[in-house]
Structure formats: structure tokens, C-alpha cells
PyMOL Python script that loads the backbone (N, CA, C, O; Angstrom):
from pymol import cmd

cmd.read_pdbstr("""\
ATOM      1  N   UNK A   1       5.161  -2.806  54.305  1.00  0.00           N
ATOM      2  CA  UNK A   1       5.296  -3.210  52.925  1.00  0.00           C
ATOM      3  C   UNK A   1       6.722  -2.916  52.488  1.00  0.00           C
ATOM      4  O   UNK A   1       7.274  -1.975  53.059  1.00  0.00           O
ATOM      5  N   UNK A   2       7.321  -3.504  51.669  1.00  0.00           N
ATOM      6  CA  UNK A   2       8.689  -3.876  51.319  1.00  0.00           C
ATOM      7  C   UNK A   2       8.900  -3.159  50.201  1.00  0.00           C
ATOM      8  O   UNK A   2       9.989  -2.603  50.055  1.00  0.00           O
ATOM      9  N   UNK A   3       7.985  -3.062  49.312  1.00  0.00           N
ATOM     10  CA  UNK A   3       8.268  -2.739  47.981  1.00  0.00           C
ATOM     11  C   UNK A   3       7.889  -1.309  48.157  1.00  0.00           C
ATOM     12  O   UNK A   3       6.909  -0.768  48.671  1.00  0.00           O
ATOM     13  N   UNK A   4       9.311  -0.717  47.386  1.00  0.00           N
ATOM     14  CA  UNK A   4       8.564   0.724  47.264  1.00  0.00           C
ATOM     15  C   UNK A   4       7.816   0.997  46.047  1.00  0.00           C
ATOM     16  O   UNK A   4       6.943   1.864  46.074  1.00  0.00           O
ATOM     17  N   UNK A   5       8.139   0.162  44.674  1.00  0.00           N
ATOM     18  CA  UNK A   5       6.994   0.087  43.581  1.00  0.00           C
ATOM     19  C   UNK A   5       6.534  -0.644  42.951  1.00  0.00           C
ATOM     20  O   UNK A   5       7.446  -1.262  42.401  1.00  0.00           O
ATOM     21  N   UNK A   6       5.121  -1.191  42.491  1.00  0.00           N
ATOM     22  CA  UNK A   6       4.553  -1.927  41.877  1.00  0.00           C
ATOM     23  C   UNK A   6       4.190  -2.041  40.917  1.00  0.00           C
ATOM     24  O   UNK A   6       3.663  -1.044  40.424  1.00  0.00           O
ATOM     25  N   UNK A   7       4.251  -3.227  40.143  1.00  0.00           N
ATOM     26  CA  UNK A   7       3.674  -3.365  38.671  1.00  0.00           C
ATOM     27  C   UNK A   7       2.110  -3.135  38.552  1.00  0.00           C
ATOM     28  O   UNK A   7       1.512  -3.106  39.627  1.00  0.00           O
ATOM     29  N   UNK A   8       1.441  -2.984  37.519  1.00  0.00           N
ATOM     30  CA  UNK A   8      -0.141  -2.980  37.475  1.00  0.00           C
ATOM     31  C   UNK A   8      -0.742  -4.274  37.545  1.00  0.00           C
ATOM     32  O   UNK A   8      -1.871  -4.479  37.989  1.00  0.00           O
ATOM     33  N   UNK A   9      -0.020  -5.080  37.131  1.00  0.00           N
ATOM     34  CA  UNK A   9      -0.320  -6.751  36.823  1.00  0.00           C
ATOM     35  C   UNK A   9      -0.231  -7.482  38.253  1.00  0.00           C
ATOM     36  O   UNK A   9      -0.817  -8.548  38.448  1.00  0.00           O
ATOM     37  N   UNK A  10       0.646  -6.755  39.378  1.00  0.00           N
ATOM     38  CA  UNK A  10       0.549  -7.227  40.644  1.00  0.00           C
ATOM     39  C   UNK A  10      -0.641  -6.977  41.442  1.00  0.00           C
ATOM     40  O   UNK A  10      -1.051  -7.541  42.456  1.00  0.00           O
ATOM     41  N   UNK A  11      -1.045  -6.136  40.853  1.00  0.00           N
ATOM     42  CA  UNK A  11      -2.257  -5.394  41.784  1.00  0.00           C
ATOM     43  C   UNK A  11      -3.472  -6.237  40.881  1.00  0.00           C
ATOM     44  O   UNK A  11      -4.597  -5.914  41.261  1.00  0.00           O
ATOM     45  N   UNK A  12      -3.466  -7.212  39.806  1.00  0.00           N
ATOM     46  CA  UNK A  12      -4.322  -7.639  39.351  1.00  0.00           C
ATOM     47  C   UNK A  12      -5.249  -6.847  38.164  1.00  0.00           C
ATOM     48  O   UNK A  12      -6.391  -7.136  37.805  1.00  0.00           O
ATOM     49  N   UNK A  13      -4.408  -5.798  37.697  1.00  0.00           N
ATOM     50  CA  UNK A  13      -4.890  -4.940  36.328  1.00  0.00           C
ATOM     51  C   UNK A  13      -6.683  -4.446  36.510  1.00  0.00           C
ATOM     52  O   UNK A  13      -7.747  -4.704  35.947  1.00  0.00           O
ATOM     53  N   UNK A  14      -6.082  -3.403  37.919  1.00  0.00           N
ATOM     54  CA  UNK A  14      -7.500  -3.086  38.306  1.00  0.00           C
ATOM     55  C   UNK A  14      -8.567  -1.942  37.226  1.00  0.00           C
ATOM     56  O   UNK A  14      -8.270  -1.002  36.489  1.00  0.00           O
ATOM     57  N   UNK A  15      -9.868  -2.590  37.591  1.00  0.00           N
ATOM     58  CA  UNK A  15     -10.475  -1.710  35.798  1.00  0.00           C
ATOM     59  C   UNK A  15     -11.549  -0.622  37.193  1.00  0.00           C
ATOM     60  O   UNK A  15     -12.156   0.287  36.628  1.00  0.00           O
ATOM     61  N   UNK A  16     -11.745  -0.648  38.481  1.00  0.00           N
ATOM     62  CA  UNK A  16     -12.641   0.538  39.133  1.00  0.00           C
ATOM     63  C   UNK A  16     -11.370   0.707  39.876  1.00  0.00           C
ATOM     64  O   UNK A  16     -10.342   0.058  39.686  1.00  0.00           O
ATOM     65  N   UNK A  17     -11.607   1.923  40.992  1.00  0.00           N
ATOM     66  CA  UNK A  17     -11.019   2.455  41.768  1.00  0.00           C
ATOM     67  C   UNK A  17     -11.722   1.874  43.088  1.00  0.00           C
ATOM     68  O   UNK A  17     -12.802   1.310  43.267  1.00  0.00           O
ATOM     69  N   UNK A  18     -10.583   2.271  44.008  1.00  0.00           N
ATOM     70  CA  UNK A  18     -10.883   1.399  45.082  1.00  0.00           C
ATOM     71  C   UNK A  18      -9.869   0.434  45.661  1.00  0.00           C
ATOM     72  O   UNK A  18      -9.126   0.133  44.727  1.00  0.00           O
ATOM     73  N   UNK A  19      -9.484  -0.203  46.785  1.00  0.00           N
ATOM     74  CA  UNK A  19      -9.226  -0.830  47.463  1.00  0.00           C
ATOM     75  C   UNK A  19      -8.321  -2.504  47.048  1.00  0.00           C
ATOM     76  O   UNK A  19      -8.971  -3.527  46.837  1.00  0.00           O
ATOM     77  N   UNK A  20      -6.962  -2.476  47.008  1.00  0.00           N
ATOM     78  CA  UNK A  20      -6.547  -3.922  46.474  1.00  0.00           C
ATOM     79  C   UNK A  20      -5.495  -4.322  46.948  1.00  0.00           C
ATOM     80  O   UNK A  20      -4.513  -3.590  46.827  1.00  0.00           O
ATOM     81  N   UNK A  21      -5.363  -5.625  47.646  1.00  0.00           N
ATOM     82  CA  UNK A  21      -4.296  -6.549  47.862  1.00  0.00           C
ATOM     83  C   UNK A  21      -3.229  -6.688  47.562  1.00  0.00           C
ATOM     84  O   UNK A  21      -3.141  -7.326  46.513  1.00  0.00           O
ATOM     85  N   UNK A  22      -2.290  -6.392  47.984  1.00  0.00           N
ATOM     86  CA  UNK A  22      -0.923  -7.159  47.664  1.00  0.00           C
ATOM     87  C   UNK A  22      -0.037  -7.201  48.738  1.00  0.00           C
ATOM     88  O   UNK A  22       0.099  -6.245  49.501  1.00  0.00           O
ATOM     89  N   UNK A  23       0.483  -8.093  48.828  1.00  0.00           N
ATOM     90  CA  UNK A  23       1.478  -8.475  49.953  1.00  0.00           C
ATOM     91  C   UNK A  23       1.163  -8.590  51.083  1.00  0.00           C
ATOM     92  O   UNK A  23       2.065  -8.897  51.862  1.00  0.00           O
ATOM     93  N   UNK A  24      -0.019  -8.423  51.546  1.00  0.00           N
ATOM     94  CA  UNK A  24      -0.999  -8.444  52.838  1.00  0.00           C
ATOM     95  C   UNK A  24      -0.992  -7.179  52.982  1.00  0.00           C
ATOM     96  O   UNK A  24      -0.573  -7.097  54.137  1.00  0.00           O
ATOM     97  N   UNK A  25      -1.148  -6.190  52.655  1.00  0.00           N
ATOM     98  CA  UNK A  25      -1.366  -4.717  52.426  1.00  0.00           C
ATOM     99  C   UNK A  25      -2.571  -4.078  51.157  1.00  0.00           C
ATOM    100  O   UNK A  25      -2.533  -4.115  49.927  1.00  0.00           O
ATOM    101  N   UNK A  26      -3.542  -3.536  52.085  1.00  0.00           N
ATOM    102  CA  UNK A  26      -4.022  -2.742  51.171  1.00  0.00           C
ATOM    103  C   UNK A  26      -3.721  -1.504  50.202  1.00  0.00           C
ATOM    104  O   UNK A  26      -3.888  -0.400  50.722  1.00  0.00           O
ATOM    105  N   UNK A  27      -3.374  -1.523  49.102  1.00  0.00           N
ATOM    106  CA  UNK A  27      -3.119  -0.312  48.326  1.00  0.00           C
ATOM    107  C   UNK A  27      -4.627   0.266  47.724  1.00  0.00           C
ATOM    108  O   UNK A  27      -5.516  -0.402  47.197  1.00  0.00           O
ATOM    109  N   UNK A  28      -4.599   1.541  47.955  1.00  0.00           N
ATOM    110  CA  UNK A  28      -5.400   2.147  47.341  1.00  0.00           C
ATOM    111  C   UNK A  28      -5.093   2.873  45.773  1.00  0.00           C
ATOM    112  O   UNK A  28      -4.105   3.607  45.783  1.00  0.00           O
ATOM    113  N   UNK A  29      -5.939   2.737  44.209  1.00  0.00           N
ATOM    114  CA  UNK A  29      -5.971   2.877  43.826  1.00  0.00           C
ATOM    115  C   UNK A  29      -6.970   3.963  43.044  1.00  0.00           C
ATOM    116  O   UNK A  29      -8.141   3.585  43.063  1.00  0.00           O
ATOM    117  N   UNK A  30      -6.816   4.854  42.565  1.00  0.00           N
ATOM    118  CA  UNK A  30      -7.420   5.863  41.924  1.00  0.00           C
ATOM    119  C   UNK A  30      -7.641   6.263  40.940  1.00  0.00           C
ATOM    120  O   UNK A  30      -6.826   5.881  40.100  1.00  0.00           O
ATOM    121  N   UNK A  31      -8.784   7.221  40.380  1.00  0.00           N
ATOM    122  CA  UNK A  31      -8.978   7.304  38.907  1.00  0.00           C
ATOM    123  C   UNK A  31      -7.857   7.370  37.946  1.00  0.00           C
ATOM    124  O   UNK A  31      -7.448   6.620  37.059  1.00  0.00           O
ATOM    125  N   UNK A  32      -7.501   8.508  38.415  1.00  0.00           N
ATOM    126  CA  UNK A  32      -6.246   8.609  37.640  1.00  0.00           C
ATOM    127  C   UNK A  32      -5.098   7.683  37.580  1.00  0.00           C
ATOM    128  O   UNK A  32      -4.297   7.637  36.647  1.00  0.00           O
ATOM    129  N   UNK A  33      -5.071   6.818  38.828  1.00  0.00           N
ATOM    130  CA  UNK A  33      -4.287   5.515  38.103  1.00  0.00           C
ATOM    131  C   UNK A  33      -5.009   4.524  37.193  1.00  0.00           C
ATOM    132  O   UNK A  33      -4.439   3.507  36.798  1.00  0.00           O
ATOM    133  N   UNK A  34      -6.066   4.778  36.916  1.00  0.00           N
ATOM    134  CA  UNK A  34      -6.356   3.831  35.632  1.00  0.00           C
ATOM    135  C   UNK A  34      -6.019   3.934  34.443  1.00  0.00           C
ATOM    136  O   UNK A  34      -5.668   3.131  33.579  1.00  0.00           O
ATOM    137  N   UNK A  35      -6.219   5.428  34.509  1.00  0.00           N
ATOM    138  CA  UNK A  35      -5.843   6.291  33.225  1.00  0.00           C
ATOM    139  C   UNK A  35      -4.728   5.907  32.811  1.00  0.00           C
ATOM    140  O   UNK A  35      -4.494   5.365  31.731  1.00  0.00           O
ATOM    141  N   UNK A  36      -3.634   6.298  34.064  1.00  0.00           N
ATOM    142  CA  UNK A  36      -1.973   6.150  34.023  1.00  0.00           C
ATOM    143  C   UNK A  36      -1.911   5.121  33.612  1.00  0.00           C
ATOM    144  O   UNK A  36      -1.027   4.988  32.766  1.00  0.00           O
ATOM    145  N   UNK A  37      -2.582   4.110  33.872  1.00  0.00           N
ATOM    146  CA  UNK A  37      -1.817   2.993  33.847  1.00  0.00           C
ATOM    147  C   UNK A  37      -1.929   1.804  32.563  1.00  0.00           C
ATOM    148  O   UNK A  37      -1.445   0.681  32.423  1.00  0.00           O
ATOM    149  N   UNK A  38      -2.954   2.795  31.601  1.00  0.00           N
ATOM    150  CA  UNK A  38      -3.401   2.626  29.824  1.00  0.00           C
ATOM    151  C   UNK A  38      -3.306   1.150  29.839  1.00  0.00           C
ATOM    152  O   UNK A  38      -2.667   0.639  28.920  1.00  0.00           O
ATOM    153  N   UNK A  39      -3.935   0.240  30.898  1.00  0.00           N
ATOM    154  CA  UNK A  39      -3.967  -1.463  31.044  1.00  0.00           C
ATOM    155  C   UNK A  39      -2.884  -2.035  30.718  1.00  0.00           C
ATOM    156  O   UNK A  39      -3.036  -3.159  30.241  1.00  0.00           O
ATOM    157  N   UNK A  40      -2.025  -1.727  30.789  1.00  0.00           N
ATOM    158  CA  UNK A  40      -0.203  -2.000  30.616  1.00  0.00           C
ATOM    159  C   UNK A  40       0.113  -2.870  31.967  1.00  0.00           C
ATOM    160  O   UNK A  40       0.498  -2.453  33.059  1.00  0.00           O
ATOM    161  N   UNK A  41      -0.165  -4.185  31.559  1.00  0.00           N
ATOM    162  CA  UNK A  41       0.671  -4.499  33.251  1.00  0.00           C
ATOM    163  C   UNK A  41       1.643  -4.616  34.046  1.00  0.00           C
ATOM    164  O   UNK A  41       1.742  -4.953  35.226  1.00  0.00           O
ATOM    165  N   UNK A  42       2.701  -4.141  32.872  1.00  0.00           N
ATOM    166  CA  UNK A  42       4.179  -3.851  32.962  1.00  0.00           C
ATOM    167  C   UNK A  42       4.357  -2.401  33.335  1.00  0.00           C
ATOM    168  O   UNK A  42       5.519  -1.998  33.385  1.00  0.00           O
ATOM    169  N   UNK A  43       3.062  -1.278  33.693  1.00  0.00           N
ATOM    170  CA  UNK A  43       3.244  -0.004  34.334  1.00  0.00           C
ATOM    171  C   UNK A  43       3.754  -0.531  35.626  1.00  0.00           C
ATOM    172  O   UNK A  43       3.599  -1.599  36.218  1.00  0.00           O
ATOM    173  N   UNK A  44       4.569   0.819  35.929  1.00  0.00           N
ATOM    174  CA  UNK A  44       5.282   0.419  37.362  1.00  0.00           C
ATOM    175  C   UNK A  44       5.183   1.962  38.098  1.00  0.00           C
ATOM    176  O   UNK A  44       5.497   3.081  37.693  1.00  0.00           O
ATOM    177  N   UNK A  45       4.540   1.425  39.488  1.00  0.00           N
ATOM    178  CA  UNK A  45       4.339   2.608  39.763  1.00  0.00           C
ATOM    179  C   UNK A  45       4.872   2.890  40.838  1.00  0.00           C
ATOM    180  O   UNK A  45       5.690   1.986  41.012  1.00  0.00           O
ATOM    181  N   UNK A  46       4.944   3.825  41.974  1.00  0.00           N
ATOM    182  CA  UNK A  46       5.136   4.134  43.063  1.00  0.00           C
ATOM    183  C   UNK A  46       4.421   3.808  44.712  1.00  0.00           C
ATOM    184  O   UNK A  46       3.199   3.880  44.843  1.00  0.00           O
ATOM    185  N   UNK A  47       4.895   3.621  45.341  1.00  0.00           N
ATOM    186  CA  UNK A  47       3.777   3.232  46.687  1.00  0.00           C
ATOM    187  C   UNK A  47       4.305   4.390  47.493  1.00  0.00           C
ATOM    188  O   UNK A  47       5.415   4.913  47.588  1.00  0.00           O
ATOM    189  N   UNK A  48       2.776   4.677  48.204  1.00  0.00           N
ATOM    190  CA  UNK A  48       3.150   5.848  48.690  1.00  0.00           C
ATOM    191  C   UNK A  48       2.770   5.134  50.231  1.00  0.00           C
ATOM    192  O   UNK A  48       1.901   4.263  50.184  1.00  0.00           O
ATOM    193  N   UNK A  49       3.317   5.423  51.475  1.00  0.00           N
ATOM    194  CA  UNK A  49       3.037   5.140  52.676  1.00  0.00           C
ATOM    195  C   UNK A  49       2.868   6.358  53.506  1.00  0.00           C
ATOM    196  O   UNK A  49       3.709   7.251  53.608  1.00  0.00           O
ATOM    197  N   UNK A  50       1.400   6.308  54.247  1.00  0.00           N
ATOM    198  CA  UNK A  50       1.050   7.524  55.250  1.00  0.00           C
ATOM    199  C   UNK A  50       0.423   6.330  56.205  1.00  0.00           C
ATOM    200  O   UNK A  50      -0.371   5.400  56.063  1.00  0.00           O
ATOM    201  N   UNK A  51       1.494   7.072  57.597  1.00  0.00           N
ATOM    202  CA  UNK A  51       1.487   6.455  59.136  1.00  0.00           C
ATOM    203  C   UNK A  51       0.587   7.352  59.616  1.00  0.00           C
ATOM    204  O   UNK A  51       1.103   8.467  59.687  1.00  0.00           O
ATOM    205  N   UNK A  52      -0.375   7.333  59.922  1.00  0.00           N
ATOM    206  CA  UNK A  52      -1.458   8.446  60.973  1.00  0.00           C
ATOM    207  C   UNK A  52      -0.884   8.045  61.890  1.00  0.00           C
ATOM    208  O   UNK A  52      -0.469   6.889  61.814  1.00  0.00           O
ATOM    209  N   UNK A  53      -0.614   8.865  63.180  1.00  0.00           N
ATOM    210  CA  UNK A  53      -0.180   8.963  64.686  1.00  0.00           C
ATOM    211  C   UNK A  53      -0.824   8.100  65.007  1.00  0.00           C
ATOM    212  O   UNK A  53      -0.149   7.267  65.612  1.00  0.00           O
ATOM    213  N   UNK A  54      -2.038   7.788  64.898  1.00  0.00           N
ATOM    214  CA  UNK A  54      -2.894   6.362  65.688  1.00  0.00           C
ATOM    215  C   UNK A  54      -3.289   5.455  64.652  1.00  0.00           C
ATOM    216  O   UNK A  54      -3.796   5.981  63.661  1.00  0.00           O
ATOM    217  N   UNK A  55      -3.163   4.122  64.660  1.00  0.00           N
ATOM    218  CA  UNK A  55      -3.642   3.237  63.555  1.00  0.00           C
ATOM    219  C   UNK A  55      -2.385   2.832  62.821  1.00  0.00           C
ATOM    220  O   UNK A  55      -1.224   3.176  63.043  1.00  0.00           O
ATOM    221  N   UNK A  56      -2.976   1.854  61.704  1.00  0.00           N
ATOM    222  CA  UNK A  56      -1.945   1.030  60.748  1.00  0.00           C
ATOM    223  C   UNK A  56      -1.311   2.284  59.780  1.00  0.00           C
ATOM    224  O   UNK A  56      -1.633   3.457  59.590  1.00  0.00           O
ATOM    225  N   UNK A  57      -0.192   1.355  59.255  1.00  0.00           N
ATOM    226  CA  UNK A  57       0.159   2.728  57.709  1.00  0.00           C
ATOM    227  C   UNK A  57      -0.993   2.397  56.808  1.00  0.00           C
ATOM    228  O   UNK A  57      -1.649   1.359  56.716  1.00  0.00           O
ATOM    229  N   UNK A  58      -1.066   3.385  56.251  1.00  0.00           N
ATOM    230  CA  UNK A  58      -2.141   3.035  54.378  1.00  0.00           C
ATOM    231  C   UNK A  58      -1.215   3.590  53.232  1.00  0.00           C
ATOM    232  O   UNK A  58      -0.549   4.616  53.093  1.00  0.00           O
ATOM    233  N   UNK A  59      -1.401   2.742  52.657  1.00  0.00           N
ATOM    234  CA  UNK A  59      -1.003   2.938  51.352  1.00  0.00           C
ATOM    235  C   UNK A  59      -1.674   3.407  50.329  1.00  0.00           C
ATOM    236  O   UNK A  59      -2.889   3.383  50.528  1.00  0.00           O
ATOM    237  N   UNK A  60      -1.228   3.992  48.905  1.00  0.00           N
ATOM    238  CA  UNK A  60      -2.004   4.352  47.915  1.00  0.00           C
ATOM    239  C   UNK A  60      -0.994   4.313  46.564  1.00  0.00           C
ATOM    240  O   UNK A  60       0.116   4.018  47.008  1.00  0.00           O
ATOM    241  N   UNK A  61      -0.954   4.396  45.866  1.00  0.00           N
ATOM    242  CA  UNK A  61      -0.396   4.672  44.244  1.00  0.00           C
ATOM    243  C   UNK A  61      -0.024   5.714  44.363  1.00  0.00           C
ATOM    244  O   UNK A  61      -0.733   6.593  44.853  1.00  0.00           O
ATOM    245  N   UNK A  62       1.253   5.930  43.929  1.00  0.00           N
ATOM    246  CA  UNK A  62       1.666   7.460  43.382  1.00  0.00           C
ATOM    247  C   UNK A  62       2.137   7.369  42.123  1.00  0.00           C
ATOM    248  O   UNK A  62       1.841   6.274  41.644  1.00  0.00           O
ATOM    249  N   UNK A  63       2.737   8.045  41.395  1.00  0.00           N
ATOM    250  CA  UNK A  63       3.381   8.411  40.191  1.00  0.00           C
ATOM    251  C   UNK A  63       3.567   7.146  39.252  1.00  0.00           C
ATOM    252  O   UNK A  63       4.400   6.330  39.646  1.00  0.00           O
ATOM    253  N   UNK A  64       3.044   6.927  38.312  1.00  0.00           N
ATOM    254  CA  UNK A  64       3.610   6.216  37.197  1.00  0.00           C
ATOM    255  C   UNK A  64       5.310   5.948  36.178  1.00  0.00           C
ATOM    256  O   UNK A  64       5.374   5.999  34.950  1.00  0.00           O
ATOM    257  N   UNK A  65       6.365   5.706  37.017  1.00  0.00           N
ATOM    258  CA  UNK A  65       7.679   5.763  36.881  1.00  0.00           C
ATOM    259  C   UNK A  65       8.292   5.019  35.475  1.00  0.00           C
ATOM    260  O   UNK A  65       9.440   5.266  35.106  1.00  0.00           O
ATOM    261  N   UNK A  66       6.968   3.619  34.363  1.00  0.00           N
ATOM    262  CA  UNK A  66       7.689   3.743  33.880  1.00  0.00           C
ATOM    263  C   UNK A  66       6.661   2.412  33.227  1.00  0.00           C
ATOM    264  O   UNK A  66       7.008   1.803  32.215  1.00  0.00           O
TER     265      UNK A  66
END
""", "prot")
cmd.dss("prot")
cmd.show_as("cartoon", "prot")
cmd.util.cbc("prot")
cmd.orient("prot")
């Protein structure tokens, strides 16, 4: 994945937690990014990337930047 951060509106202004598309990459999303992200689809957030020694990278949401 290319982008190191994403808008909320890219991810499709997710309302559960759980599992979402973008760029042919799954990002994982979490409670607390819903919260963070007060349905603003102009929140921009962080992508976080973890490589396990075996398998694909995964991604998830980090920090709310803005």
C-alpha cells in the first residue's frame, strides 16, 4: 500500500468495526476509530503496516492526524 494516510470517506465512512477495502488492501478498522473519526469524511488518518515473518502485510488505522 502506497499511502501512508487515509481519509474516512475513502474507506467509505465506515459506521461497524471490522474489515475494509481500499486500494486492493485490507485496512482494519476499530472502535475507537469510529469515535475518532465523529463521521467527518475529511478525517485523515494514519495506516499502520505489520509484516508477520510468514504471510501478507496487514494493515489497520492508527492515529487521527487531522
Amino acid at each position: 500500500m502506497a499511502a501512508e494516510k487515509v481519509r474516512w470517506g475513502e474507506l467509505g465512512c465506515p459506521t461497524k468495526m471490522g474489515p475494509y477495502r481500499l486500494a486492493g488492501e485490507v485496512i482494519s478498522v476499530k472502535t475507537i476509530h469510529l469515535l475518532a473519526a465523529e463521521n467527518d469524511p475529511d478525517a485523515l488518518f494514519t495506516v499502520v503496516a505489520w509484516r508477520p515473518p510468514l504471510g501478507p502485510a496487514e494493515f489497520m488505522l492508527g492515529h487521527r492526524v487531522a
